[in-house]
TIMI-2910 file (N, C-alpha, C, CB; in pm, 1 decimal, decimal comma, always signed):
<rs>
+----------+----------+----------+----------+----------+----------+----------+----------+----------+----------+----------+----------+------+
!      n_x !      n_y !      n_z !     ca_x !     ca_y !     ca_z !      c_x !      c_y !      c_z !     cb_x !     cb_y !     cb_z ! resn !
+----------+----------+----------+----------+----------+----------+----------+----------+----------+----------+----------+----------+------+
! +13347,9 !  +7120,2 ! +14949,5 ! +13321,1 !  +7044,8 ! +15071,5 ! +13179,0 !  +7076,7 ! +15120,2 ! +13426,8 !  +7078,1 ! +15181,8 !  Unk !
! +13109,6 !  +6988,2 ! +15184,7 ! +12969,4 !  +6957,4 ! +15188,6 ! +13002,7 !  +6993,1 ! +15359,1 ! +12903,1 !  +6780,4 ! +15121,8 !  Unk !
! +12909,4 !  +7125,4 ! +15447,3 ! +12933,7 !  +7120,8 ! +15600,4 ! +12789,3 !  +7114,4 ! +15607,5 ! +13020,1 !  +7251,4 ! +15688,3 !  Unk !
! +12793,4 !  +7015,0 ! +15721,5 ! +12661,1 !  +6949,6 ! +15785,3 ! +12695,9 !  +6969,5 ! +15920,8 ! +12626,1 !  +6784,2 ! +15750,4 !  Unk !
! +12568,6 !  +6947,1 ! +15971,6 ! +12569,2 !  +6969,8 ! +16121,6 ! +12465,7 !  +6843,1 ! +16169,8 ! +12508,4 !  +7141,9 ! +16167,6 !  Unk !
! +12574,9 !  +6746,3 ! +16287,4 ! +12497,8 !  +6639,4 ! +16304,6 ! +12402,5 !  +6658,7 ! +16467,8 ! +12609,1 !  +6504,4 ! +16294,2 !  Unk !
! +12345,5 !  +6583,2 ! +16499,0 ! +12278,6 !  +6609,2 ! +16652,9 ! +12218,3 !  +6461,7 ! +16659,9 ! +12139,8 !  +6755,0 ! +16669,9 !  Unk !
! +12228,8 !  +6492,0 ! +16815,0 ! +12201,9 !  +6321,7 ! +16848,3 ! +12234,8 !  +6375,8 ! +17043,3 ! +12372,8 !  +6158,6 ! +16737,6 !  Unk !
! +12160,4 !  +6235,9 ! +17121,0 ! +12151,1 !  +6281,9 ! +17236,3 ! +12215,5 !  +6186,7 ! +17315,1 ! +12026,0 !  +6311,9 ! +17271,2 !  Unk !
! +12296,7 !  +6229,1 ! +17412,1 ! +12421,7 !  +6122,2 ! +17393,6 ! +12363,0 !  +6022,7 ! +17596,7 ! +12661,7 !  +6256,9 ! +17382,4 !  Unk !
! +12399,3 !  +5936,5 ! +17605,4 ! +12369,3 !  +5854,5 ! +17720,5 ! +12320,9 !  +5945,1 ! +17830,9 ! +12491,8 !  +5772,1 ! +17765,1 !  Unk !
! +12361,3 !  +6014,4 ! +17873,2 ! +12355,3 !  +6107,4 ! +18035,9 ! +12202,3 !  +6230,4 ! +17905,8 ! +12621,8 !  +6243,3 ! +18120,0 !  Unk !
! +12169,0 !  +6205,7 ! +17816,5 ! +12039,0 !  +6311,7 ! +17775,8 ! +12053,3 !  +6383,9 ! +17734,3 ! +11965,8 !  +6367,6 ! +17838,7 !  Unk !
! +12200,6 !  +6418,4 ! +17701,3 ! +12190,1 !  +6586,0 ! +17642,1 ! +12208,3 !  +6627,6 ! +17513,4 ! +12285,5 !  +6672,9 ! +17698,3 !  Unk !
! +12141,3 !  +6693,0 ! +17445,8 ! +12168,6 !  +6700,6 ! +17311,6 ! +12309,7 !  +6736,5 ! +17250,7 ! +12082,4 !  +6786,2 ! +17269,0 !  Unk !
! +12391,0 !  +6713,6 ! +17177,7 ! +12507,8 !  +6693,3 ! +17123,5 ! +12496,7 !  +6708,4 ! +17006,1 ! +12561,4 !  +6590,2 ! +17147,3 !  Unk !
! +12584,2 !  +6887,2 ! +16941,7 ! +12590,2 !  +6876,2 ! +16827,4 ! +12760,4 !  +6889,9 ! +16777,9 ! +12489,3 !  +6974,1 ! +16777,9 !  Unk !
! +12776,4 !  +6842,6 ! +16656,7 ! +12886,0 !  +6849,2 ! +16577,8 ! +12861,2 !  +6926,5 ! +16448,3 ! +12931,2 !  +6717,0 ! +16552,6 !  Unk !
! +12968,9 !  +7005,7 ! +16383,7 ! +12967,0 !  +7054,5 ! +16244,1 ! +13051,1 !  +6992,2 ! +16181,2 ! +12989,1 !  +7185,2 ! +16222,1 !  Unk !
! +13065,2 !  +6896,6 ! +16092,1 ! +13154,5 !  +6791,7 ! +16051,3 ! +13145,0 !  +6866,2 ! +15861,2 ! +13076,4 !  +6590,7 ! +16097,9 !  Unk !
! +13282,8 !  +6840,7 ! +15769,4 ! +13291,3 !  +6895,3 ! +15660,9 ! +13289,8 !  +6736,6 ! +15573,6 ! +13425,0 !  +7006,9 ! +15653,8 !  Unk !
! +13269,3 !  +6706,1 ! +15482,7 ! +13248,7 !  +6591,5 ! +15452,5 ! +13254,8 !  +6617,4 ! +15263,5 ! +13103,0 !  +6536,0 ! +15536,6 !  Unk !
! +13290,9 !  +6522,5 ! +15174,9 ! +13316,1 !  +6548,5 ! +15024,8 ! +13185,5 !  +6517,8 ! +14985,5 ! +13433,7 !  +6459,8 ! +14945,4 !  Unk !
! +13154,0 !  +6598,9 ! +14864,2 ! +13053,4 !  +6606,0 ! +14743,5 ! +13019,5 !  +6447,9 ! +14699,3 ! +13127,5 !  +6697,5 ! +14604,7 !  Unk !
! +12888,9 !  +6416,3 ! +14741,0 ! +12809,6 !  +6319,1 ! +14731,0 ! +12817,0 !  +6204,9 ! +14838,3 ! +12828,0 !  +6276,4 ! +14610,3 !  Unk !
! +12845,4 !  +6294,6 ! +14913,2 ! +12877,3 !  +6226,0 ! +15096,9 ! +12675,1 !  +6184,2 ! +15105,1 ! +12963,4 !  +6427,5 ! +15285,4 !  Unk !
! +12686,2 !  +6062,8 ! +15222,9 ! +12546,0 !  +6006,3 ! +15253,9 ! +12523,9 !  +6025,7 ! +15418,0 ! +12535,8 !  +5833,6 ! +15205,8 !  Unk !
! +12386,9 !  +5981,4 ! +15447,1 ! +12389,3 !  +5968,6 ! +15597,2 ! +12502,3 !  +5927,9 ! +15687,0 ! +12300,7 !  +5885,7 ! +15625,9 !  Unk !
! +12471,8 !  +5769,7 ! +15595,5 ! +12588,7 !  +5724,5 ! +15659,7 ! +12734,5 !  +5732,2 ! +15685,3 ! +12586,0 !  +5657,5 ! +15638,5 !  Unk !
! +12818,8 !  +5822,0 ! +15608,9 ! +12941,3 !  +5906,7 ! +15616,1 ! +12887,6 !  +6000,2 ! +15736,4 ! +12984,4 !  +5992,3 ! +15461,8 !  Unk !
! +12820,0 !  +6094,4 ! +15713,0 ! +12784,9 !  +6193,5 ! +15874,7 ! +12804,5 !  +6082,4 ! +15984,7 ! +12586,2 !  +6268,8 ! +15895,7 !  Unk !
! +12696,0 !  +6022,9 ! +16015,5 ! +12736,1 !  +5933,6 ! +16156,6 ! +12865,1 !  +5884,7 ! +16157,5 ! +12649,5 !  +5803,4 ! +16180,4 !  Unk !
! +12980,5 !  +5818,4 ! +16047,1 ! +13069,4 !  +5735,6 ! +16097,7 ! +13190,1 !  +5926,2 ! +16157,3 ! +13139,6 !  +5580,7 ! +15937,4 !  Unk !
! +13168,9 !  +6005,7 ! +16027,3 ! +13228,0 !  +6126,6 ! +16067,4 ! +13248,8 !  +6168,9 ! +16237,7 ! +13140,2 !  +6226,2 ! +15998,1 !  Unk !
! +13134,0 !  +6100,8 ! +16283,4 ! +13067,4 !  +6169,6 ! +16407,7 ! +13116,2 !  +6037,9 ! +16519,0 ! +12863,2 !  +6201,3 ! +16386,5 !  Unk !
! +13165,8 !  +5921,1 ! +16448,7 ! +13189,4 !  +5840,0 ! +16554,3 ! +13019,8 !  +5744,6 ! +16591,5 ! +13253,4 !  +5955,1 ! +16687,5 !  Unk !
! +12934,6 !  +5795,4 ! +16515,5 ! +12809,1 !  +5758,9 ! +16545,7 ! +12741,1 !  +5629,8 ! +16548,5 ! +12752,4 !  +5818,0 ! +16481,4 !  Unk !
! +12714,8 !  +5521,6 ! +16586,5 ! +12636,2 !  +5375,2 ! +16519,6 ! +12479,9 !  +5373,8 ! +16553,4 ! +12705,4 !  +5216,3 ! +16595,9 !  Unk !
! +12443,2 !  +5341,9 ! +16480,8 ! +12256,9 !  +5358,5 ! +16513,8 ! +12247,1 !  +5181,2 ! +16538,4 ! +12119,8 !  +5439,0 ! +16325,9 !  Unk !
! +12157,0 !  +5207,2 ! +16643,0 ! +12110,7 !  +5100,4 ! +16728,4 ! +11985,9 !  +5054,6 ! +16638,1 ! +12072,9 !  +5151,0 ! +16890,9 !  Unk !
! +11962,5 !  +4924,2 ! +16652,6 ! +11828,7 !  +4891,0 ! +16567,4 ! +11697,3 !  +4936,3 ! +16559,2 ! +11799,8 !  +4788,9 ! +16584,1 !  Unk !
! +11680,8 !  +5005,4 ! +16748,8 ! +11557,0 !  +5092,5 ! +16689,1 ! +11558,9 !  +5207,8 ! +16710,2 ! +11434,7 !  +5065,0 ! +16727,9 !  Unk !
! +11699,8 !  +5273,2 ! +16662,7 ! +11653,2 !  +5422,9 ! +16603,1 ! +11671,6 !  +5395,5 ! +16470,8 ! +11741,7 !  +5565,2 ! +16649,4 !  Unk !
! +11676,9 !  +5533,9 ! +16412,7 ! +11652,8 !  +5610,9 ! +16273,7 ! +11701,6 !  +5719,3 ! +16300,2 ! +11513,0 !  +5631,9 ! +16217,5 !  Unk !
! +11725,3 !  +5779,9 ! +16182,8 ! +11808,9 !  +5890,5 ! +16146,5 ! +11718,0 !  +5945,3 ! +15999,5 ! +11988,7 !  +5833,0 ! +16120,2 !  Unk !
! +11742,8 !  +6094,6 ! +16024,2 ! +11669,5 !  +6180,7 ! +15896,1 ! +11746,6 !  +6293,3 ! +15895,9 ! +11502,2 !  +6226,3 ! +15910,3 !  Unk !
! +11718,5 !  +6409,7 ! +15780,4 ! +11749,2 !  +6533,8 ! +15758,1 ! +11643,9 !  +6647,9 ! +15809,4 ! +11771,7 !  +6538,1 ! +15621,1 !  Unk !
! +11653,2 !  +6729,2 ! +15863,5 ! +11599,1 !  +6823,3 ! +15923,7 ! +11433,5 !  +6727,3 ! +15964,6 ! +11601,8 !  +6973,9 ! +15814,8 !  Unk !
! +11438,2 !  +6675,5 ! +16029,1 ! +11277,2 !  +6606,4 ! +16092,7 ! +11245,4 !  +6516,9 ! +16011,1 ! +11136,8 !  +6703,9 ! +16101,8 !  Unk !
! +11272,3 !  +6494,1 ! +15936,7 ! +11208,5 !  +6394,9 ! +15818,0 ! +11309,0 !  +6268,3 ! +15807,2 ! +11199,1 !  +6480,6 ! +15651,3 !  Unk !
! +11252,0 !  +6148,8 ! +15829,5 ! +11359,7 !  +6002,8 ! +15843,6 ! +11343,6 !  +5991,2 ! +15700,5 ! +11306,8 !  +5837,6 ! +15950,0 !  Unk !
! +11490,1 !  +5990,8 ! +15674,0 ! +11565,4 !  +5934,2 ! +15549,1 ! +11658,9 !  +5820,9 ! +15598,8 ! +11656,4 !  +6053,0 ! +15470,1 !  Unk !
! +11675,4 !  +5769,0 ! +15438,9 ! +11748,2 !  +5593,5 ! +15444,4 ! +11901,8 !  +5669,0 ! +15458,7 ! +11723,5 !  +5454,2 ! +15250,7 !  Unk !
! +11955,6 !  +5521,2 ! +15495,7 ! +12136,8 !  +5560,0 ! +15531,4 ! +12191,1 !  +5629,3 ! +15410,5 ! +12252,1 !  +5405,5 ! +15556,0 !  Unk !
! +12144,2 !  +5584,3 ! +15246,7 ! +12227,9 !  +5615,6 ! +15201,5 ! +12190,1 !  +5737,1 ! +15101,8 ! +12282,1 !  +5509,0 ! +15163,6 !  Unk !
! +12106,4 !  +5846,9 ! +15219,7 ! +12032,2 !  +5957,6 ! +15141,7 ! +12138,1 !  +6043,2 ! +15134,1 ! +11898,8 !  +6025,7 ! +15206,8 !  Unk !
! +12149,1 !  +6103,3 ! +14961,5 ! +12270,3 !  +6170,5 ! +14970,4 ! +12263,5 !  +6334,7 ! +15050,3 ! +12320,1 !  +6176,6 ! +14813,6 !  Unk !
! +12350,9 !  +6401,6 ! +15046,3 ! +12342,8 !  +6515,3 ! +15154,5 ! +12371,2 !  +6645,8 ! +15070,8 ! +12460,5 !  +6495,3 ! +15286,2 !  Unk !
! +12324,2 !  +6750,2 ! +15158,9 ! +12351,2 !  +6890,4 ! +15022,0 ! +12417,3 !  +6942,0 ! +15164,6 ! +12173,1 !  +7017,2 ! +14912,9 !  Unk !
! +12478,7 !  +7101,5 ! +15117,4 ! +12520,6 !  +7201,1 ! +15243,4 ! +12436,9 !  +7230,7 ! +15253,2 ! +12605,7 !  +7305,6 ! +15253,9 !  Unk !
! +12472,2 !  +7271,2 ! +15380,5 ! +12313,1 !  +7295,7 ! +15505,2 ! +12266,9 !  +7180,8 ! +15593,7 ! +12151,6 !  +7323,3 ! +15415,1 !  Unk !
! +12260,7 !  +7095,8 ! +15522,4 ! +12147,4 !  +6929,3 ! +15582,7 ! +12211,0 !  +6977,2 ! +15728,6 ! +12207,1 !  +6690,2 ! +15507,9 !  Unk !
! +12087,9 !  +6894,4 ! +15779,8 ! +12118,9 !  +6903,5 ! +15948,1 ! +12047,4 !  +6764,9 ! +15998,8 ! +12036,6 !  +7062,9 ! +16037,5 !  Unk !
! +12155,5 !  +6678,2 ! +16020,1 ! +12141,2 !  +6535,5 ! +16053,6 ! +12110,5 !  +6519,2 ! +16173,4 ! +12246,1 !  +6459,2 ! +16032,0 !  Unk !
! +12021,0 !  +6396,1 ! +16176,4 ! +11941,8 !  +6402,8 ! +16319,6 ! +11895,8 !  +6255,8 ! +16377,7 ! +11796,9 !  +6497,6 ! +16299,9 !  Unk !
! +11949,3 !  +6216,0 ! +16490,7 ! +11953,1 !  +6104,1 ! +16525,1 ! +11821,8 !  +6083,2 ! +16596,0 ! +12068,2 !  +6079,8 ! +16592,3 !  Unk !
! +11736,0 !  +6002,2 ! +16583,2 ! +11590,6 !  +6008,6 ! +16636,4 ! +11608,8 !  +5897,6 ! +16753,6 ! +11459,5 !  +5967,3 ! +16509,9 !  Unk !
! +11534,6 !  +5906,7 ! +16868,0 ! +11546,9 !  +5791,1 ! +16949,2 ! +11414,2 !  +5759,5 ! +16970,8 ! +11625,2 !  +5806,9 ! +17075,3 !  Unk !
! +11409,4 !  +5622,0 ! +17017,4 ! +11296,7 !  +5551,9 ! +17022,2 ! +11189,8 !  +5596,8 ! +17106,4 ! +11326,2 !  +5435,4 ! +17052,6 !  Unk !
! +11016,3 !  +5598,0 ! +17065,9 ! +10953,3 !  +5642,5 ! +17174,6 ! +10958,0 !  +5551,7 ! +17270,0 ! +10832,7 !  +5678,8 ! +17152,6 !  Unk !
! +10957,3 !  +5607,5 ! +17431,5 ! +10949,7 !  +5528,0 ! +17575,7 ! +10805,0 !  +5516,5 ! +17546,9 ! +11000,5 !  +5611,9 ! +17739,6 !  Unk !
! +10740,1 !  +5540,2 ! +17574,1 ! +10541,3 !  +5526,5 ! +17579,0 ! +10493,0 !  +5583,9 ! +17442,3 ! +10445,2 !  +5647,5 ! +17726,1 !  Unk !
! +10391,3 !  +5473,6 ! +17378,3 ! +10306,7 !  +5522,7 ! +17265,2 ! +10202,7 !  +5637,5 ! +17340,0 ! +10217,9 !  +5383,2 ! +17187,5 !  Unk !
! +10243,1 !  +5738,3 ! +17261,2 ! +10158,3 !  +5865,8 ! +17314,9 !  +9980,0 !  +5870,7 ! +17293,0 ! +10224,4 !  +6002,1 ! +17227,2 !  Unk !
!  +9946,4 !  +5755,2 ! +17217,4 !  +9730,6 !  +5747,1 ! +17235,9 !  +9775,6 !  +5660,6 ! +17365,4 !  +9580,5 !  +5621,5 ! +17065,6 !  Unk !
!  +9825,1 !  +5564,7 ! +17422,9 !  +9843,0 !  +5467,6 ! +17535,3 !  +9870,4 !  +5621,6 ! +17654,4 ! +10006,6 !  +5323,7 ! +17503,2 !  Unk !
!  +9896,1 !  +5716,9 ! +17617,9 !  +9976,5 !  +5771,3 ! +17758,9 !  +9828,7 !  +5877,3 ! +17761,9 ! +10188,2 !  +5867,7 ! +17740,9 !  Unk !
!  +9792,9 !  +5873,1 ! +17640,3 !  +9704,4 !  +5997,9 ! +17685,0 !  +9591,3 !  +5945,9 ! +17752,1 !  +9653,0 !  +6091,8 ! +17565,1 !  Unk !
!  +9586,7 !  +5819,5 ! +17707,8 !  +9457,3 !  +5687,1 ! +17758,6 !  +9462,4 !  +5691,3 ! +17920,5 !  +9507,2 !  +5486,1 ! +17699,4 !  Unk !
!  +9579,8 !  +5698,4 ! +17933,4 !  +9597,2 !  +5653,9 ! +18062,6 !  +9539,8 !  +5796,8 ! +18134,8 !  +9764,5 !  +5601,8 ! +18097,4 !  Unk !
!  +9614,9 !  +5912,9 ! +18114,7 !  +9568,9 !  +6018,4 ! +18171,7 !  +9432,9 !  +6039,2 ! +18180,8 !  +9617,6 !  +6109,9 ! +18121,2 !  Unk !
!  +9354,9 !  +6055,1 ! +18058,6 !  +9261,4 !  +6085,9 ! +18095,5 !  +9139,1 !  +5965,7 ! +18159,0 !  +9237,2 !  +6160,1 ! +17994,7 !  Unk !
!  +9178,9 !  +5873,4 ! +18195,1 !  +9169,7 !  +5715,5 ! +18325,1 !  +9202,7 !  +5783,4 ! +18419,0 !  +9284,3 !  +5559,1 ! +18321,6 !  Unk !
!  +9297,1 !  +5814,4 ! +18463,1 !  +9309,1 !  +5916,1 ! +18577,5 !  +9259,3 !  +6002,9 ! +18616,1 !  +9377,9 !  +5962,9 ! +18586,1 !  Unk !
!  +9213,1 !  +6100,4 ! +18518,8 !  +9149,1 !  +6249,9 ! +18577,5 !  +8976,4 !  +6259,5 ! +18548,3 !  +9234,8 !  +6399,7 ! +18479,8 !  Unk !
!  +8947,5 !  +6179,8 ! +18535,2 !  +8828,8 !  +6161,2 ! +18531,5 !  +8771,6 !  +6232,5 ! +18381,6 !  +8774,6 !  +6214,4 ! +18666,1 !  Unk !
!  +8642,9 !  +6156,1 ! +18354,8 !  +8594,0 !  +6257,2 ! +18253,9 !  +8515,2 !  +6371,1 ! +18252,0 !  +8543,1 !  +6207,4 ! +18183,5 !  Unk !
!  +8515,3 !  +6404,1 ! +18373,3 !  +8454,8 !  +6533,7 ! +18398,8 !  +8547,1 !  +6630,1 ! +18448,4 !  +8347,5 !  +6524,1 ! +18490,1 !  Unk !
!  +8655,4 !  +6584,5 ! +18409,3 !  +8756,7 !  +6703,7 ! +18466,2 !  +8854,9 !  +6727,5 ! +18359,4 !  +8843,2 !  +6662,9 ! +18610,5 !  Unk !
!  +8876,7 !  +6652,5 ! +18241,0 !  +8918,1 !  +6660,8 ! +18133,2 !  +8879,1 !  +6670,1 ! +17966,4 !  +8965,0 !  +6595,7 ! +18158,0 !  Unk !
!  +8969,4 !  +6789,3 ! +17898,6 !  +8954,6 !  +6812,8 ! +17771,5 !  +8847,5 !  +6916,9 ! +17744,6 !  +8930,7 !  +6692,9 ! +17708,3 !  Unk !
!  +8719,6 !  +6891,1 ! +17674,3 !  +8604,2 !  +6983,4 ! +17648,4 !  +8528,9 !  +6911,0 ! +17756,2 !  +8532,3 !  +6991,3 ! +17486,3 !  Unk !
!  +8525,5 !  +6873,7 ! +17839,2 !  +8414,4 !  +6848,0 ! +17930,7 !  +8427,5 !  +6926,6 ! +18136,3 !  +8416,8 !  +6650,8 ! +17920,5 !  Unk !
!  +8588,0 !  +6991,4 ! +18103,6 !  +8628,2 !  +7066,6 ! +18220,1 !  +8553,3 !  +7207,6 ! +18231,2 !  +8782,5 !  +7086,7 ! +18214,5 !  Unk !
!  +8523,7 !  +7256,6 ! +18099,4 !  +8482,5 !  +7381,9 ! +18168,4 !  +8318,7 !  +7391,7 ! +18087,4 !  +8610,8 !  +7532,9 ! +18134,0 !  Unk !
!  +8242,0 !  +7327,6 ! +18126,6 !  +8081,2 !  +7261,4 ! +18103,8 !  +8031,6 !  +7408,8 ! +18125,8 !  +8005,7 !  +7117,0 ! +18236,2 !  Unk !
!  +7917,8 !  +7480,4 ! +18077,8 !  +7796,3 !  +7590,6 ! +18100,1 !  +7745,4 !  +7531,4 ! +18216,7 !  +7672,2 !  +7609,2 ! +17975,0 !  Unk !
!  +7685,3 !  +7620,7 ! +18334,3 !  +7559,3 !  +7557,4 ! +18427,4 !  +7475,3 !  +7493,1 ! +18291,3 !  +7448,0 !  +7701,6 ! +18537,7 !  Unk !
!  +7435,8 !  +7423,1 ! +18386,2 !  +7259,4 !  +7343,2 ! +18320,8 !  +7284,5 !  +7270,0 ! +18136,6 !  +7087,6 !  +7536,4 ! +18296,4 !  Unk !
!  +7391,5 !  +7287,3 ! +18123,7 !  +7386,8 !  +7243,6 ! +17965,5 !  +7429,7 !  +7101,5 ! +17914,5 !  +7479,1 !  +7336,7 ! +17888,3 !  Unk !
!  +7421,1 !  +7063,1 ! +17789,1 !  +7439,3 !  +6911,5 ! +17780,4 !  +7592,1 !  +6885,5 ! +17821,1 !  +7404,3 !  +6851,4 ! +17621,3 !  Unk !
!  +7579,6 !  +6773,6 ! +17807,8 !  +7778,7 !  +6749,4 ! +17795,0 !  +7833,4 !  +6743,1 ! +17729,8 !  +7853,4 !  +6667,4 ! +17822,6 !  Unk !
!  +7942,9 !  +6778,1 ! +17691,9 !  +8050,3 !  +6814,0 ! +17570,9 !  +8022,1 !  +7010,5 ! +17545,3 !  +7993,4 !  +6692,1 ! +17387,1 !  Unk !
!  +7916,7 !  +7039,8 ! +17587,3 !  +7869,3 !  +7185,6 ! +17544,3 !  +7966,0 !  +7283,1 ! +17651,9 !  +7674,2 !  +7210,2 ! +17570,9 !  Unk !
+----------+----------+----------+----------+----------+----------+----------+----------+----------+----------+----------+----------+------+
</rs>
């Protein structure tokens, strides 16, 4: 018997794990139904951080992992921040030498 451990973050945010036992040449997709699980169209699912297809087969150990969609593209969020904080108050330009060029 093949024991995996699934995770996924359930409506109210909280991470949720299961250890589910599953037969020799079990796939993704056996873990999630094991788990009661359905993936929505825009997540994905992988083995330890890495997105694999539904029907990646599984070894003992794997640790299945339900990915959810990003809320904000993170160059758009950082864009925005540093629009906000000015460019003299952010990144390599916050802590400037007296008298020296910029970026220095």
């Amino acid at each position: 018997m093949l024991r995996i451990n699934v995770l996924w973050v359930n409506a109210q945010g909280q991470l949720q794990e299961q250890a589910v036992q599953l037969k020799p040449g079990a796939c993704l997709q056996d873990a999630l139904r094991a788990c009661n699980l359905t993936l929505h169209s825009a997540q994905s699912c992988g083995i330890w951080g890495r997105v694999k297809a539904l029907d990646q087969a599984l070894q003992t150990g794997d640790r299945v992992e339900v990915y959810q969609p990003l809320k904000v593209d993170p160059k758009v969020a950082r864009r925005e921040r540093f629009a906000q904080q000015g460019a003299r108050s952010a990144g390599l330009f916050a802590s400037r030498r007296a008298h020296s060029k910029a970026g220095y």
